[in-house]
C-alpha positions in Angstrom: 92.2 89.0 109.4 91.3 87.0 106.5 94.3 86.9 103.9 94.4 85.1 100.8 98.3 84.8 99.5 99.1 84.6 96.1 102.4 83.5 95.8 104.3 80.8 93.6 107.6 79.6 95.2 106.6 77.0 97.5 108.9 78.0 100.3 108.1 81.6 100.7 104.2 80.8 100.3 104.7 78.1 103.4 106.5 81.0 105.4 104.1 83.8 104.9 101.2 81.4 105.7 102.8 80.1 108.8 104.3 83.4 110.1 100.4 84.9 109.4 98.8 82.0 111.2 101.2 82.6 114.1 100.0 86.1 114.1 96.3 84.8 114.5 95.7 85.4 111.1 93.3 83.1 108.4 95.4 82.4 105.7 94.7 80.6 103.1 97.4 79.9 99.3 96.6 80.1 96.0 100.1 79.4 93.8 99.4 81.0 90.2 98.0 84.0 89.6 94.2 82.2 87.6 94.0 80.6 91.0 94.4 83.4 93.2 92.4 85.7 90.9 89.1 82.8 90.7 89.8 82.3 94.7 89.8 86.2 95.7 86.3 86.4 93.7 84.5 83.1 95.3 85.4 84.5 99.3 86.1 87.1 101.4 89.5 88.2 102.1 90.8 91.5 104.4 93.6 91.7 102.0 95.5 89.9 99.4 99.1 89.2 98.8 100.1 89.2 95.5 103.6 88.1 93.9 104.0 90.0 90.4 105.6 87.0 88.3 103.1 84.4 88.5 102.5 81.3 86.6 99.2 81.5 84.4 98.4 85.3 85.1 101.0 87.7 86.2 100.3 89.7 89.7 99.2 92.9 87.6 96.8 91.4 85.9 95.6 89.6 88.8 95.2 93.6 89.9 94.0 94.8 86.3 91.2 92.1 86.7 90.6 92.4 90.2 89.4 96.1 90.0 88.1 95.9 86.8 85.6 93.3 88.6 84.9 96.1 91.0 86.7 93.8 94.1 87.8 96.1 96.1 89.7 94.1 98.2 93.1 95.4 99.8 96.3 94.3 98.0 99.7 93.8 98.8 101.6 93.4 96.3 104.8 91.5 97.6 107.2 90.6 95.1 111.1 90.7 94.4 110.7 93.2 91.5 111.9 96.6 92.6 112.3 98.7 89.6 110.7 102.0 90.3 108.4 101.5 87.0 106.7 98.5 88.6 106.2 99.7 91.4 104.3 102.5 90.1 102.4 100.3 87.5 101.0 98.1 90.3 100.1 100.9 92.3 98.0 102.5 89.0 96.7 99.3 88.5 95.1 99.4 91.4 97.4 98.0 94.4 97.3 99.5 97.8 100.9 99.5 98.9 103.7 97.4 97.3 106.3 95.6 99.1 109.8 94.3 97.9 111.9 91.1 98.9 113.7 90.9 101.0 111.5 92.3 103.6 111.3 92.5 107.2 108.3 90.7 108.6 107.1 93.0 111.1 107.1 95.7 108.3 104.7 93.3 106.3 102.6 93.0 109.7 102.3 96.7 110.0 101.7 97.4 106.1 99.2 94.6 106.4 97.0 96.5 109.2 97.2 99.8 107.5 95.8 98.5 103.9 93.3 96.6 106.0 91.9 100.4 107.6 91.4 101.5 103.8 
């Protein structure tokens, strides 16, 4: 699968890309959400990763735009905030499953594969 992770803390983007690579998986980083957005129109991905707080442009605009562009790419939105109200405005903006920190890996694996069947 091609994935393109959106993600700005460093660390966790390093982790996700390795543990995805590991997994047989083409990853490739963007680290602010301008990046990501301008990356996920120029190639193909299987599915993006999205943090919501992002430098430049926050994850739900990334989404907002995303859709409004009529990309219809598969996205994760992976992200620390769990208030009930974001979750449910990323998944009206147009996510396709929404997935909090701390998570499991194998649970990101599995969500990974069923967004990827949409």
């Amino acid at each position: 699968m091609r994935i393109l992770i959106v993600e700005d803390e460093q660390k966790m983007a390093k982790l996700l890309k390795k543990g995805l690579e590991e997994e047989n998986h083409s990853v490739m980083l963007a680290h602010d959400g301008t990046e990501g957005f301008d990356i996920s129109q120029t190639y193909p991905f299987d599915v993006v990763i999205l943090d919501v707080m992002l430098p430049g442009m926050t994850g739900f605009e990334v989404v907002r735009r995303l859709r409004h562009a009529e990309n219809h790419v598969p996205i994760l939105m992976l992200t620390a905030r769990d208030a009930v109200s974001d979750i449910v405005k990323g998944l009206h903006l147009g996510a396709d499953d929404y997935l909090t920190k701390p998570f499991a890996f194998h649970e990101l694996l599995a969500r990974l594969q069923a967004v990827s069947r949409r």
